[in-house]
C-alpha positions as CSV (number, residue, x, y, z in Angstrom):
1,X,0.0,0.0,0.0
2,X,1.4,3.4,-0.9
3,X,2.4,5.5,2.1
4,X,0.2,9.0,2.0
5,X,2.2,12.1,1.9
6,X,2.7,13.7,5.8
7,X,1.6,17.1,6.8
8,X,4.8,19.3,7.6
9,X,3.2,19.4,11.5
10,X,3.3,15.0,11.6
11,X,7.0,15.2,13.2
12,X,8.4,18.0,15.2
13,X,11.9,19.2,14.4
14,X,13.2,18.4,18.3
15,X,16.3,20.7,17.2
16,X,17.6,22.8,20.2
17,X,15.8,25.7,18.7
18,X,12.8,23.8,19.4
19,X,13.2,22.5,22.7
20,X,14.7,26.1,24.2
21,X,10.9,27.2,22.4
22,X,9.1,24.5,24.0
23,X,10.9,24.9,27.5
24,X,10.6,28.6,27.3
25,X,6.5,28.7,27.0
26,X,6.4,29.3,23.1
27,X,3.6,27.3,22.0
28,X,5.5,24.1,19.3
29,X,2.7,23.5,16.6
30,X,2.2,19.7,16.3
31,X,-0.9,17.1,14.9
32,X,-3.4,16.5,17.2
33,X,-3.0,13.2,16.5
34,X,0.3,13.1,17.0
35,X,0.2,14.9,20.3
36,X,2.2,12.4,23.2
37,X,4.4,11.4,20.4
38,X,5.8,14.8,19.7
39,X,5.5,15.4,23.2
40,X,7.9,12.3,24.0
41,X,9.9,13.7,21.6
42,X,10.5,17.2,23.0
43,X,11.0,15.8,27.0
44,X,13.6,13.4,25.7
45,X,16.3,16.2,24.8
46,X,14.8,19.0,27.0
47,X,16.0,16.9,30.2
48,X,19.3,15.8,28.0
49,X,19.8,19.5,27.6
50,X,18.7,20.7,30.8
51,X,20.9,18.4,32.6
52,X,24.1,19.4,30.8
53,X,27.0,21.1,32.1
54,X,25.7,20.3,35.7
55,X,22.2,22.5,35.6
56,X,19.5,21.8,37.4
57,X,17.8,18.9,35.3
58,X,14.2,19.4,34.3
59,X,11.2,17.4,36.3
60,X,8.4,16.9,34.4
61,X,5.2,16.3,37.6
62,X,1.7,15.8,36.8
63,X,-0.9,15.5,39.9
64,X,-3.6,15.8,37.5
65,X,-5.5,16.9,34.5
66,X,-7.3,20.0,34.2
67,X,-9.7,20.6,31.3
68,X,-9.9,24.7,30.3
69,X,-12.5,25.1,27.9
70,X,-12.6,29.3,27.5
71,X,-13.5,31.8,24.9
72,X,-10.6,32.7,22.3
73,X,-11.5,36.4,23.7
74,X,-10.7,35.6,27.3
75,X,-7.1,34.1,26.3
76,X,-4.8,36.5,28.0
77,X,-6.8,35.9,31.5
78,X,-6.6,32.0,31.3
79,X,-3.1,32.1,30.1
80,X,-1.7,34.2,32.9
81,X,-4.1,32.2,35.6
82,X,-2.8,28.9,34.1
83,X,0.7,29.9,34.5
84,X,0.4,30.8,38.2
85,X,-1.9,27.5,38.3
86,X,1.2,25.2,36.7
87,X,3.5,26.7,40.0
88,X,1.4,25.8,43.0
89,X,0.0,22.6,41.3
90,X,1.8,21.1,38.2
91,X,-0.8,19.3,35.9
92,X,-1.5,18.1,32.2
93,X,-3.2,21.1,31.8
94,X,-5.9,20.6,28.1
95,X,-7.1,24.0,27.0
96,X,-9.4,24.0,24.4
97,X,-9.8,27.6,22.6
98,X,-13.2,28.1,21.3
99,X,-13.4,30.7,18.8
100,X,-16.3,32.7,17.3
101,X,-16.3,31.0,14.1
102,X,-19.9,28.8,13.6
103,X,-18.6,26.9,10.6
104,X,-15.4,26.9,11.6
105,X,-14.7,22.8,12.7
106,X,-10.7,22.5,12.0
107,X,-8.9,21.3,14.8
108,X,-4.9,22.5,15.7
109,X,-2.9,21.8,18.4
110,X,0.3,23.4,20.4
111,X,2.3,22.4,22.9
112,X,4.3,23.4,25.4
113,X,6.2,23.7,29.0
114,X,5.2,25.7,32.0
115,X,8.0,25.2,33.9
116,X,9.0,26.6,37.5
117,X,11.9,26.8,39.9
118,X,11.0,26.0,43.0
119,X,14.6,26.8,44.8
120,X,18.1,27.4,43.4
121,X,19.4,23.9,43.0
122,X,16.7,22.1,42.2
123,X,15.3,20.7,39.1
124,X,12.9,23.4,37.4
125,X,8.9,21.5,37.7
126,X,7.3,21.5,34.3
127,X,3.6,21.0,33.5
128,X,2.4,20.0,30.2
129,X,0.0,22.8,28.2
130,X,-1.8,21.0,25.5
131,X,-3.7,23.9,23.4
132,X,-6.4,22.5,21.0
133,X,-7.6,25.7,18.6
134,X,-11.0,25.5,16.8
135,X,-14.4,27.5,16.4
136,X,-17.9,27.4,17.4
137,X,-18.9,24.4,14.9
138,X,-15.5,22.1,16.2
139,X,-16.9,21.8,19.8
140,X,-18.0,18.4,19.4
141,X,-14.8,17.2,18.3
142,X,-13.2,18.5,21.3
143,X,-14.3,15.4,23.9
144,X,-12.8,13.0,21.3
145,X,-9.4,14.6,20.9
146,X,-9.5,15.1,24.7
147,X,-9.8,11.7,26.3
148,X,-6.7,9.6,24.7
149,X,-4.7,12.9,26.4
150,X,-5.9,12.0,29.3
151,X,-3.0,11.0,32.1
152,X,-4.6,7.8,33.5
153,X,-5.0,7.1,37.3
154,X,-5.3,10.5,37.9
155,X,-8.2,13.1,38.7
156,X,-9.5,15.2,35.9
157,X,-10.7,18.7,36.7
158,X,-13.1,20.8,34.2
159,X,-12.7,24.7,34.6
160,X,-15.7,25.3,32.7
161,X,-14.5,29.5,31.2
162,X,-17.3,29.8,29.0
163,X,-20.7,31.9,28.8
164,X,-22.7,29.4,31.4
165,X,-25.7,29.7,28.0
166,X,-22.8,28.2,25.3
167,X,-22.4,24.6,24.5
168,X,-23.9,22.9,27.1
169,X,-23.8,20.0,24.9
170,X,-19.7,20.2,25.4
171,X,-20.0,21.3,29.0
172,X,-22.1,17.6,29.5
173,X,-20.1,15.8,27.8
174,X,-16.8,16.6,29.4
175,X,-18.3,16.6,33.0
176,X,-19.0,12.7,32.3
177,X,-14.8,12.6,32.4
178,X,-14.4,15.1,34.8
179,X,-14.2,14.1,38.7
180,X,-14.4,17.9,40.0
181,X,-15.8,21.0,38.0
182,X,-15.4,24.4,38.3
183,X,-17.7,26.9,36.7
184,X,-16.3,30.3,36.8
185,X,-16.7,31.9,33.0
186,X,-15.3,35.7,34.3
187,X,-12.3,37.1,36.1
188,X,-12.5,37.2,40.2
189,X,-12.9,40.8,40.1
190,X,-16.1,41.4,38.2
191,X,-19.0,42.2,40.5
192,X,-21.1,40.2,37.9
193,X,-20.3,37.2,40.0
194,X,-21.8,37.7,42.9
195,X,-25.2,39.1,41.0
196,X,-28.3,37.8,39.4
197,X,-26.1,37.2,36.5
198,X,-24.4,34.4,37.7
199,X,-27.4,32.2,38.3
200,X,-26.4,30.2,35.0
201,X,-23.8,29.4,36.4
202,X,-25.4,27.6,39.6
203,X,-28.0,26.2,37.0
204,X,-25.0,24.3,35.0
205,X,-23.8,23.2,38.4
206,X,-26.9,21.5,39.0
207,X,-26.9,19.7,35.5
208,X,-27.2,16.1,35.4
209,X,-24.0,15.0,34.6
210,X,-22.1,17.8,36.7
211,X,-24.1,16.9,39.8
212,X,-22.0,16.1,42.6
213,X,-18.9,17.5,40.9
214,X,-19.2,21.1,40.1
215,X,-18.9,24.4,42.5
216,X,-18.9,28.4,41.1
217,X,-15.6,30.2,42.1
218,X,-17.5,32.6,44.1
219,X,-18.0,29.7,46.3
220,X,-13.9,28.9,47.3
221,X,-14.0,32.8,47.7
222,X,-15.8,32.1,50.4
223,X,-14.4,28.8,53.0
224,X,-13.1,31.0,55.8
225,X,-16.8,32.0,56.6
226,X,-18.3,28.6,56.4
227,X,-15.0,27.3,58.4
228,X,-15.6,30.1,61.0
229,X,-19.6,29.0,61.5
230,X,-18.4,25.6,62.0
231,X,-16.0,26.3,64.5
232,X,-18.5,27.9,66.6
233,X,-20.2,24.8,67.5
234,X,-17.1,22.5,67.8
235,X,-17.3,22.8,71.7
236,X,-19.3,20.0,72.8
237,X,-21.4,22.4,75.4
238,X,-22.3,24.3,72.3
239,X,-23.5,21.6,69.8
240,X,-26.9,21.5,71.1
241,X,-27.1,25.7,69.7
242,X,-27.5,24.0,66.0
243,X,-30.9,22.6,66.8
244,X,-32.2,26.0,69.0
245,X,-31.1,28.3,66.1
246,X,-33.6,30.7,65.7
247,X,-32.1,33.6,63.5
248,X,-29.5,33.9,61.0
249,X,-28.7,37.7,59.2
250,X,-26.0,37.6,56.8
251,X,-25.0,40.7,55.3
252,X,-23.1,41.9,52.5
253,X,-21.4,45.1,50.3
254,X,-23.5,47.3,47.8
255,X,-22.2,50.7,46.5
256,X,-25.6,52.0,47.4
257,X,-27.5,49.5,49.9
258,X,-29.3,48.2,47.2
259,X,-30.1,44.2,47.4
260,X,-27.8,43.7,44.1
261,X,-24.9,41.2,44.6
262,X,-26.6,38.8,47.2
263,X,-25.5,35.5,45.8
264,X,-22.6,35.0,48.2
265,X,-25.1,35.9,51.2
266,X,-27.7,33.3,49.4
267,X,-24.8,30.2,49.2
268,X,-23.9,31.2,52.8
269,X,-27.4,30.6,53.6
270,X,-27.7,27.7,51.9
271,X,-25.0,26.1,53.1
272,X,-26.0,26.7,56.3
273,X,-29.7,25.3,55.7
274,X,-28.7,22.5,53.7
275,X,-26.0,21.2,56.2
276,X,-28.5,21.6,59.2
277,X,-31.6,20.3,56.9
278,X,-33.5,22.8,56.7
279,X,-36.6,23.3,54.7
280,X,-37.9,25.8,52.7
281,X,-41.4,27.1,53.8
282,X,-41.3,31.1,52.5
283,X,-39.0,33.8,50.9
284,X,-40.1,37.4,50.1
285,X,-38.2,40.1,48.8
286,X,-37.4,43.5,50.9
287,X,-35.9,46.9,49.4
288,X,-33.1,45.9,52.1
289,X,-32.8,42.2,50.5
290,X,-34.2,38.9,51.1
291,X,-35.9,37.2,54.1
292,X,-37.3,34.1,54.5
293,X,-38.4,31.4,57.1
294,X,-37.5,27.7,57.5
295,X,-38.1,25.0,59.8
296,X,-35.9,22.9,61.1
297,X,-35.1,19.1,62.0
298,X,-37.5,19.7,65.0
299,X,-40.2,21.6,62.6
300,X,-39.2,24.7,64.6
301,X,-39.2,28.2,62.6
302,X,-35.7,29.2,61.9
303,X,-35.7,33.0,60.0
304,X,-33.5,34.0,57.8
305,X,-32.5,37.5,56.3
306,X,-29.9,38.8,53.6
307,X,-29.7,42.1,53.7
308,X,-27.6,45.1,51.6
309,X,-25.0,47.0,53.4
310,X,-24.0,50.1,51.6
311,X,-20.0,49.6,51.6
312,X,-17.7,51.6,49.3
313,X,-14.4,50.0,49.9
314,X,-15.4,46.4,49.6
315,X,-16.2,44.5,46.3
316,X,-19.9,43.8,45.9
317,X,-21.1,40.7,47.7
318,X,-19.0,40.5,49.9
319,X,-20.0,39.6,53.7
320,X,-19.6,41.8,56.1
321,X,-21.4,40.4,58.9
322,X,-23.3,37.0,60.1
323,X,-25.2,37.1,63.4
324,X,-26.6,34.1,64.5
325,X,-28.6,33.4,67.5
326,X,-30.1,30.2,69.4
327,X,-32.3,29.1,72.4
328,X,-29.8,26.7,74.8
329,X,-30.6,25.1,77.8
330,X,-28.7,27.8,79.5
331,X,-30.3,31.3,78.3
332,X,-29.6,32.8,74.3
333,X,-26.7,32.0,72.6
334,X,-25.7,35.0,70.2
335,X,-22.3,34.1,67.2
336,X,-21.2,36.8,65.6
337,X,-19.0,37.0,62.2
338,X,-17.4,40.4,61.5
339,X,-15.5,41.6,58.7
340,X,-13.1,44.8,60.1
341,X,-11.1,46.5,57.2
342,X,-8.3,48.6,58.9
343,X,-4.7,47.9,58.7
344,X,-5.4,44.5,57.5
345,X,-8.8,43.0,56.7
346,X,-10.0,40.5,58.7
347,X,-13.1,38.7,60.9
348,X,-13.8,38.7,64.0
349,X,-15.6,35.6,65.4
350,X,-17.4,36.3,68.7
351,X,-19.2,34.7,71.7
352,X,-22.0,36.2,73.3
353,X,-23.8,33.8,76.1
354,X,-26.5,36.1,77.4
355,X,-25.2,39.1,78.1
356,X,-21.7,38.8,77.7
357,X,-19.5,38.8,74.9
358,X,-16.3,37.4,74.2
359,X,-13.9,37.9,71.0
360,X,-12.7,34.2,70.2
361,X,-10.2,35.1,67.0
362,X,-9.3,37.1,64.2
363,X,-8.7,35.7,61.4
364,X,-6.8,37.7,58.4
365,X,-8.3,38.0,55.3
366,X,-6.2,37.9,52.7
367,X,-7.4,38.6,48.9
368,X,-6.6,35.3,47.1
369,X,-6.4,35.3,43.5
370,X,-7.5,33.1,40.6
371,X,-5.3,30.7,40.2
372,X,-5.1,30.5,44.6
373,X,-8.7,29.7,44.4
374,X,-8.7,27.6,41.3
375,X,-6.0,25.5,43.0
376,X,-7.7,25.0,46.4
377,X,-11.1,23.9,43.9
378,X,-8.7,21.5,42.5
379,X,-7.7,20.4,45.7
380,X,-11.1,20.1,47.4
381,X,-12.7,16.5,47.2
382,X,-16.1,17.5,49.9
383,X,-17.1,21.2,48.5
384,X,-18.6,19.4,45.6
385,X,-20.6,16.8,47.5
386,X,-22.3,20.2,50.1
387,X,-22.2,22.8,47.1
388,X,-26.0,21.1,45.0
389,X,-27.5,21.6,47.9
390,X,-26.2,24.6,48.6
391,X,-26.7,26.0,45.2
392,X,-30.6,24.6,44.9
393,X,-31.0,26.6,48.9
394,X,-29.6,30.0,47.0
395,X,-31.6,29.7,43.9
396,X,-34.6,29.7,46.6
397,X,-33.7,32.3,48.0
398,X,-32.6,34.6,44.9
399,X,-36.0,34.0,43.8
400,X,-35.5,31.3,41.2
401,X,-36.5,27.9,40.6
402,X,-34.9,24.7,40.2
């Protein structure tokens, strides 16, 4: 049988041009279906050359795989995200750029290194970044040309970066060979997130085949608060508060005090509802915000309110305060979160049994970025199991429907 003629990508030139590229973080066009084969190809002299002369030899390390499927027009955030990712957790990282193009089905790949040095002396840590390139109409292919690139044995995590209304199709399809997924489609810093406009994104949560695996950023924004809550009740004297709890206000930053980035509030609250079980009975809307009652295990009335707090210096939706409070055995039980921006930001967790009050901790609050939060999402293996609950709890209380 005649051989057919070979596309000038099939076989990578692994000169030392090539490899300083590939080690450097320039992208090395190669076949998609020639992808670990070029890849072998490139490691094999990059340690050779990286070893030479008595350097610091490079370590290739891969603790997982993470999916990135984004927008072509959000490529400078994911790429400068990934990179700080590749340094706190070196993966396989497969990033598949969707660009606008409807007809547009070709399929290209790149490779390349993101490597790190950890301390002088020590090999540099290198993580693979697989790019896949292709339009709107190419989406389906993207599954297929994802799972043979798959490191095996290992966990896969989907960062879902796209519009939460694109492609669900895709977004399925890969959460079947995710373990954990991560919706978060804009950048940290856009007050969007924390608004009505990021109820897609708890909807795709909720999907069939991302149930039990997917969390919103927004929600890893938010673990010193829920770890904080939980603390209270660690003391065995206090365990007994969960079942008198009575009231719960959480409140959080608006420019003006209007009731317009309560999602955090609504995930704190349904965390808190869904771990103590909670149900639903009525939610009503204020000009202050949301409140709305429950009853709990003990068909008791537990009421809950998320109010606006006008707050210039802080982000919208983000808590400023919880108060809790409980019947005990011994009188009312009061737990108070506070967020205090001075010299550094932090909360204030305090005690107040009757009448008296006592300040238990402060906890710094330090802004954590992206690829910080991205990493700990990685590394979580319960948020996913509390977050549907959670998520279905908020919806409630934002006024939507499952």
């Amino acid at each position: 049988m005649a051989e057919s003629s070979k596309s000038s990508l099939e076989h990578v030139t692994t000169d030392s041009t090539t490899v300083e590229q590939f080690l450097a973080g320039i992208p090395v066009p190669v076949e998609p279906a020639a992808i670990e084969r070029e890849l072998a190809a490139l490691w094999k002299p990059a340690s050779e050359q990286a070893g030479a002369g008595g350097s610091a030899a490079v370590a290739r390390v891969c603790l997982a795989n993470l999916l990135v499927i984004g927008d072509t027009s959000n490529n400078a955030w994911h790429a400068d995200t990934l990179q700080k990712i590749s340094a706190r957790f070196p993966c396989r990282i497969l990033w598949a750029q969707l660009g606008p193009g409807s007809a547009d089905t070709t399929l290209t790949a790149d490779v390349t290194a993101l490597c790190h040095l950890p301390s002088p002396g020590n090999p540099q840590v290198c993580s693979e970044l697989i790019t896949l390139h292709t339009g709107r109409g190419g989406a389906d292919n993207v599954p297929g040309a994802v799972l043979p690139l798959l490191e095996p044995d290992l966990p896969a995590v989907l960062w879902w970066a796209m519009a939460t209304n694109a492609e669900t199709a895709l977004f399925d399809a890969l959460c079947e060979l995710a373990d954990r997924v991560i919706v978060h489609a804009e950048p940290l810093a856009s007050p969007a997130l924390r608004t009505l406009r990021a109820v897609p994104s708890l909807r795709l949560c909720l999907r069939e085949h991302a149930a039990d695996k997917a969390t919103v950023m927004v929600w890893h924004t938010m673990s010193h608060w829920r770890e904080l809550t939980a603390q209270f009740f660690d003391p065995p004297q206090l365990r007994a508060a969960l079942r008198g709890i009575e009231t719960v206000t959480v409140r959080y930053a608006t420019p003006t005090g209007e009731p317009t980035a309560a999602l955090p509030a609504a995930l704190y609250a349904g965390w808190l509802a869904g771990q103590l079980q909670w149900k639903p009975v009525a939610c009503k809307p204020a000009p202050d915000g949301v409140r709305a009652a429950f009853t709990n295990a003990a068909s008791h009335n537990v009421n809950v309110e998320l109010l606006a707090q006008a707050a210039d210096n802080l982000a919208p939706g983000r808590l400023t305060t919880v108060d809790i409070t409980a019947e005990t055995a011994s009188g009312r039980t009061s737990f108070h979160l506070s967020r205090v921006v001075g010299e550094r930001t932090e909360i204030q967790k305090t005690l107040c049994l009757s009448e008296e009050c006592t300040l238990l901790k402060s906890l710094p609050l330090a802004e954590r970025d992206e690829a910080t939060l991205l990493g700990a999402a990685i590394e979580s293996q319960s948020a996913s199991r509390v977050f549907p609950r959670a998520a279905k709890t908020a919806l409630w209380l934002l006024g939507e429907t499952t």
